[in-house]
N, C-alpha and C positions, 0 to 999 in steps of 0.2 A: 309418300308423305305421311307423315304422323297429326295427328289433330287432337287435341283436350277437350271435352266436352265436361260441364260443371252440372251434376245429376243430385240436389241434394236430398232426395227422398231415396238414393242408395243405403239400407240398412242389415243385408242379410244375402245371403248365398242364393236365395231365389230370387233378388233381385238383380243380384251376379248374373245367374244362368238366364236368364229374361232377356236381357240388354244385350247380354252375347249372343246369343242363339238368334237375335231378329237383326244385329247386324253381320254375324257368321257367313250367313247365305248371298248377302249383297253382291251382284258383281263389283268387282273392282277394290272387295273390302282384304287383305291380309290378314288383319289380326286385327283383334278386340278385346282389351282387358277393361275391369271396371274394378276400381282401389277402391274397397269401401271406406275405409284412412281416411283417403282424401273426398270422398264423393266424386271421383270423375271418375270418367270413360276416357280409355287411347285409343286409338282408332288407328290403322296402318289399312292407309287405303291409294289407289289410282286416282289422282281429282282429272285427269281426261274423261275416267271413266263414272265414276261416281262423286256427287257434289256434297258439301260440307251441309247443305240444307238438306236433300237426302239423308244422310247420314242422325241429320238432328229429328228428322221424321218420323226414321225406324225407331227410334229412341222413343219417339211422343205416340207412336201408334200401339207401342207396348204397355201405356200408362206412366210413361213416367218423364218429367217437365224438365226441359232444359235450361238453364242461365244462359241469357244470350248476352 
């Protein structure tokens, strides 16, 4: 399943590599791009395994606030 998460304090390659790198590791996560374009995060993740609040967690544990 893929997921959109709306991160609008994305501005630069280390806030690229931040958001990726803390949800990279998640079980259940595939793939994590973050567009700084648009200010989101994609997420290709397992929701048996891992949940969309999860997800929004690792994002907020890093510093950086999600649009809900």
């Amino acid at each position: 399943m893929q997921r959109t998460f709306s991160v609008p304090e994305v501005s630069c390659a280390h806030c690229k590599s931040t958001i990726e790198g803390a949800l990279l590791p998640l079980e259940g996560v595939s793939g994590a791009s973050v567009e700084l374009d648009s200010k989101t995060v994609l997420v290709d993740y397992e929701p048996a395994v891992v949940s969309p609040d999860r997800l929004t967690e690792a994002i907020e544990e890093v510093g950086y606030d999600v649009v809900r």
